[in-house]
BAVODO-94387 format. One record per residue (C-alpha): residue in three letters; x, y, z. Coordinates in steps of 0.1 Angstrom, whole numbers, plus 5000, padded with zeros to 4 digits. Layout:
ALAXYZ/...
END
This chain:
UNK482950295238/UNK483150105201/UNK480449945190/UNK481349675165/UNK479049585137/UNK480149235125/UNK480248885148/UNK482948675146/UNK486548625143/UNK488648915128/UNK490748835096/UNK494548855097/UNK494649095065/UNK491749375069/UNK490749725063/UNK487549845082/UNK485650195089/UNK484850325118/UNK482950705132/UNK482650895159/UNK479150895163/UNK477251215159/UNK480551415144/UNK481851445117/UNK485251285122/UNK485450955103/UNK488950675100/UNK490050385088/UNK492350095106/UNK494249845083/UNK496449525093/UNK498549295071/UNK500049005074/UNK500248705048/UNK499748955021/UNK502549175034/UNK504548855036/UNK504048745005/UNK504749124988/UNK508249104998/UNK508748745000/UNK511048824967/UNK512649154974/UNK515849134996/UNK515749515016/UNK517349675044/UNK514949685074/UNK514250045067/UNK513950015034/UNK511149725042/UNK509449975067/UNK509050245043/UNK507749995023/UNK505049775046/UNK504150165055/UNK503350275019/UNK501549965010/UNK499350015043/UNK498850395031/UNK497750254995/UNK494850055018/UNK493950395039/UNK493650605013/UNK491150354986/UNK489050325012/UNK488850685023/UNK487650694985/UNK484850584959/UNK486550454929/UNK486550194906/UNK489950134893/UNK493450184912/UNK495250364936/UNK499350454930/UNK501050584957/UNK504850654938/UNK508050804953/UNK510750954933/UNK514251104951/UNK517251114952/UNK518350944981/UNK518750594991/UNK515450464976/UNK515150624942/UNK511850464936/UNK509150324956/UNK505850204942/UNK502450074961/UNK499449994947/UNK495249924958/UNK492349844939/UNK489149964949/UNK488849594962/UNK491849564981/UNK494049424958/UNK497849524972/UNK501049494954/UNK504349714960/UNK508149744950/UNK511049934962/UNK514250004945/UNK517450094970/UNK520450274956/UNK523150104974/UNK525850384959/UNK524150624983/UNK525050385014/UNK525649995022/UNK522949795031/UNK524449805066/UNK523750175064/UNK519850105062/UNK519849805083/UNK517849995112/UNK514550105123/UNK512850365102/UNK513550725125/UNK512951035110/UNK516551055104/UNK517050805083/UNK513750845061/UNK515151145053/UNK518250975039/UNK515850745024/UNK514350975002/UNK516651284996/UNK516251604998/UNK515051634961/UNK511751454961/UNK508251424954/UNK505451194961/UNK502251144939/UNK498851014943/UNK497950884910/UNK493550754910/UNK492850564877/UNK489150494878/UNK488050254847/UNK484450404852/UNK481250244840/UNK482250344803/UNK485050214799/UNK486550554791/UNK487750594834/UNK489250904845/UNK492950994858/UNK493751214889/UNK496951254902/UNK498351514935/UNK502051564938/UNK503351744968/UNK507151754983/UNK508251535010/UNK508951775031/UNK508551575063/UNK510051375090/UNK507751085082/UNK505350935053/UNK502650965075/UNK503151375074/UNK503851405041/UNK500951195035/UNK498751425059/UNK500551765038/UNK499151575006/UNK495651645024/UNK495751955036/UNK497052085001/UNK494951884980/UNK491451814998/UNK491052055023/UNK490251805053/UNK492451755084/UNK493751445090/UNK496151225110/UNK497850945101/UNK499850655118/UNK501850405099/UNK503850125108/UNK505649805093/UNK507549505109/UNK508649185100/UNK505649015101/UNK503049305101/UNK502149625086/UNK499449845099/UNK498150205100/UNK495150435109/UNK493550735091/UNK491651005107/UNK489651255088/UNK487651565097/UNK484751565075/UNK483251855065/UNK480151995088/UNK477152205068/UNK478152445049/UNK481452265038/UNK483552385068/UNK486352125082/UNK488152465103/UNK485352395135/UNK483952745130/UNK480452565125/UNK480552435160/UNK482052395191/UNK481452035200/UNK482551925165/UNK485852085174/UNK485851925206/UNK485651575193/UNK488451645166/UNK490551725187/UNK489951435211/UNK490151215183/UNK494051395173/UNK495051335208/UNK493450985204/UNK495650915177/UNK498751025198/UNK498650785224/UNK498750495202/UNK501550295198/UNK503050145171/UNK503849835193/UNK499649825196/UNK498949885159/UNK500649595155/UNK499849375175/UNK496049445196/UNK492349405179/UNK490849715162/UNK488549705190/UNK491549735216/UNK493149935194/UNK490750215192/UNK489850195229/UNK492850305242/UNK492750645231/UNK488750715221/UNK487350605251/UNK485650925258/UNK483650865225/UNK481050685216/UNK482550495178/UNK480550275158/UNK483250025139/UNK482149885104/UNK482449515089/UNK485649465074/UNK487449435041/UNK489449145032/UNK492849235018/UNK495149024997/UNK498349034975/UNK498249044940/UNK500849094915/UNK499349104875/UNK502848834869/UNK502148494859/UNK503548204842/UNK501448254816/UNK502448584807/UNK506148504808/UNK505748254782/UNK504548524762/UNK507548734764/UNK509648404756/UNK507648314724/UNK508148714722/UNK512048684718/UNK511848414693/UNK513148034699/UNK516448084685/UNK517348344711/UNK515848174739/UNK517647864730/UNK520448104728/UNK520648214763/UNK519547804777/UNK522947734755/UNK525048004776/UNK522948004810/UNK521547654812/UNK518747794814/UNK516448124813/UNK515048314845/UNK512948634837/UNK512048844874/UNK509249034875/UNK510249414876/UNK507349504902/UNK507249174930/UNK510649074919/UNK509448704918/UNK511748494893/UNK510448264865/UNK512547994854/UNK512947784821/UNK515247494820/UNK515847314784/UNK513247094784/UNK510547354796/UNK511747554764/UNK511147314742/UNK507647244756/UNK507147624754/UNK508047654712/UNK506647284704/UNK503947364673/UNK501247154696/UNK501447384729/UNK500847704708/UNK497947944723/UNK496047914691/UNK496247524694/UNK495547504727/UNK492147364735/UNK489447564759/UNK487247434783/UNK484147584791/
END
């Protein structure tokens, strides 16, 4: 049975908590939708390439709120297939943003134009890479604190690798599902927390053991088709119905990419007017893209000239307060 904590509606873009009472086994559930729309509403990617993608950003939600940080969460992907790079990022207050670079000498688009199977992820990634979990806390300082785990991708699937990452690097058992479509990305997290005395291996006791492994088998039935589309609450009843789970209020999650106009302007006044006026002469105008959301900033003639008139300087500008 799940007991839910909160009343009302559920938000379209959410990360929430939930237990098994009485046991330590603990997860997470996240959905996205308008902020995974907006996220790659500038990057043009085969549909595998988008999965991987929608799943890494979801996996960037799972893991900050598996933690206590203050700062940001990096989840980065370097090989030597297909995608060379892939980048997804969370703040400790669900703050989401995420790229992905596809090599298209290693195939055509056409290639990658498919579902994400375990066969093509591999050609995704190669058989040369690595994945890293990079935590930079700002702390309460100012000084903040960096902690990064690397481990192989050696799986079929992000979801294992990501669960490898665990295993190697924290110790607890854990499950994960992940999945990304068009219009929504989603996943789940299950952990085994340690009992007393530290121990995650059920040595400690029986009925601890018991509901981890109902929870694994939980996690089995699941679909992907349901991540996507049911409730949490339906969500979790289909496979923990023999539990009793206590679900936690929710978090809202959004898009944010650190781009702005304003910040492109700088870069312009950057270059100098001469070369800017340059490139309006030759292009008819000036577009700068933003290297991470891939969203394009464009400058006509006139805008350039409002940009390097004496009276729209920074230092001239007035402030209200």
């Amino acid at each position: 049975m799940v007991t839910d904590m909160t009343q009302g509606t559920q938000a379209s873009d959410e990360v929430r908590r939930f237990i098994i009472e009485h046991h330590p086994v603990r997860g997470h559930w996240v959905r996205l939708e308008s902020a995974w729309t907006q996220l790659r509403a500038h990057q043009e990617l085969p549909r595998a390439v988008r999965e991987l993608l929608g799943q890494a950003v979801s996996a960037s939600v799972l893991l900050a709120a598996s933690l206590k940080f203050d700062g940001e969460l990096t989840l980065q992907l370097h090989g030597d297939g297909a995608v060379r790079l892939l980048v997804a990022q969370c703040t400790n207050d669900f703050r989401v943003r995420g790229v992905a670079r596809f090599d298209e000498s290693a195939g055509t688009p056409g290639d990658f134009d498919v579902p994400l199977t375990p066969g093509i992820f591999r050609r995704l990634v190669g058989n040369d890479s690595r994945f890293a979990v990079t935590v930079e806390s700002s702390g309460t300082t100012g000084r903040g604190a960096r902690y990064q785990g690397i481990v192989p991708l050696t799986g079929s699937s992000l979801a294992e690798c990501l669960e490898a990452y665990f295993a190697s690097s924290e110790q607890l058992p854990t499950r994960i599902r992940l999945v990304a479509g068009d219009e929504r990305a989603a996943g789940l997290l299950l952990q085994r927390m340690p009992e007393e005395g530290g121990r995650t291996d059920g040595t400690d006791g029986s009925h601890a053991q018991s509901a981890w492994e109902d929870a694994e088998r939980a996690v089995d039935v699941i679909t992907a088709e349901q991540l996507l589309a049911e409730s949490v609450e339906t969500v979790l009843s289909h496979g923990f119905d023999t539990r009793d789970l206590r679900l936690f209020s929710g978090d809202a999650v959004r898009f944010s990419c650190r781009c702005n106009e304003g910040r492109v302007a700088g870069l312009l006044r950057a270059l100098g007017a001469e070369e800017v006026r340059r490139l309006v002469r030759e292009q008819g105008a000036v577009t700068i893209t933003c290297e991470f959301c891939q969203r394009p900033y464009r400058f006509d003639a006139a805008e350039v000239e409002r940009l390097f008139d004496p009276a729209n300087a920074p230092e001239n500008r007035s402030t209200l307060h």
